[in-house]
C-alpha positions, 0 to 999 in steps of 0.5 A, spaced: 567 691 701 563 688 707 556 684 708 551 684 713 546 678 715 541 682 716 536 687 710 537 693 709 533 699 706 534 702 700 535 710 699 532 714 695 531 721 693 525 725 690 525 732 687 519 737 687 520 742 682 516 748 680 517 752 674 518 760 676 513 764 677 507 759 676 504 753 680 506 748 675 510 742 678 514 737 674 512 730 673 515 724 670 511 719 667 514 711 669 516 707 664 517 700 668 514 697 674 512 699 679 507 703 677 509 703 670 505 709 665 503 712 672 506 719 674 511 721 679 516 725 681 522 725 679 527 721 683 530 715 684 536 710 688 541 714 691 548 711 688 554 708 693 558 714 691 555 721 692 551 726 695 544 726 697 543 732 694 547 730 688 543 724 686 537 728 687 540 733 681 543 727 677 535 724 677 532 730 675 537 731 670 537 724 667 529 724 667 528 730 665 534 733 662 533 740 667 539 743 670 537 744 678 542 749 682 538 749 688 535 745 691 533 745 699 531 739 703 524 738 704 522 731 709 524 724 708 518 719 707 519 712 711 513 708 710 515 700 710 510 699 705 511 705 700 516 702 694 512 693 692 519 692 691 521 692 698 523 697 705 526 704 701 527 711 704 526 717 700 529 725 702 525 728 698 528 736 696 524 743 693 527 748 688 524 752 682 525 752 675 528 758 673 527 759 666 521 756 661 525 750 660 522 744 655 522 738 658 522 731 656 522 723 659 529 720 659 532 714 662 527 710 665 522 716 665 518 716 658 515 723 659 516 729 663 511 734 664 508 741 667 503 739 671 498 745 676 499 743 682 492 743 684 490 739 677 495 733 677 494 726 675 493 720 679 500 719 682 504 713 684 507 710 690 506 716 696 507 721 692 499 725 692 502 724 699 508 728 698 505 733 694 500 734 699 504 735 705 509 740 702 503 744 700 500 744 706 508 746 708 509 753 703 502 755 705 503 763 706 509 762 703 512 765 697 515 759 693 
């Protein structure tokens, strides 16, 4: 293993993730710090040993117990300070739930909701952001 002497950021991912046929968008509820009861989007840090896509399913399945097949790269958010625990780097992806799944918090999610995308929570970290861009991203398209 090697090690450096300088900081290196961390890598997230994020997932936006909406139910078929609706606009209802899928938040988890946190359930540490930072931003503990606050909603967000499912995701999490990326582990050393897979794929960015495949740690954007794991996150979602982990928090929320949905299966996603497809997802589909959306942007990466690099603020320097979007994460109070330090320089972290989100990929963020999209993708449709396709069936009327139940959801509900797991890992270090306590809950795990449908939200309208026009009505939703206050959010934590830059996700209002993210939400917000992507909106602005499929307008005119059908999702």
């Amino acid at each position: 293993m090697y090690s450096y002497p300088y900081p290196r950021p961390a890598l997230t991912v994020d997932a936006i993730l909406f139910k078929k046929g609706t606009n209802e968008l899928l938040l988890i509820q946190r359930k540490k710090d930072p931003y503990a009861g606050k909603w967000a989007l499912p995701g999490g840090f990326l582990e050393m040993d897979e794929l960015l896509v495949g740690g954007c399913r794991r996150e979602v399945e982990e928090e929320t117990g949905l299966q996603v097949k497809e997802l589909t790269q959306f942007k990466t958010y690099d603020a320097i300070d979007r994460d109070p625990r330090g320089r972290t780097i989100s990929v963020v992806f999209y993708g449709i739930a396709e069936d009327d799944f139940s959801v509900q918090g797991g890992d270090d999610a306590a809950a795990a909701a449908w939200f309208p995308a026009d009505h939703l929570p206050e959010l934590a970290f830059d996700h209002a952001l993210i939400i917000s861009e992507f909106m602005d991203f499929t307008t005119g398209q059908n999702r």
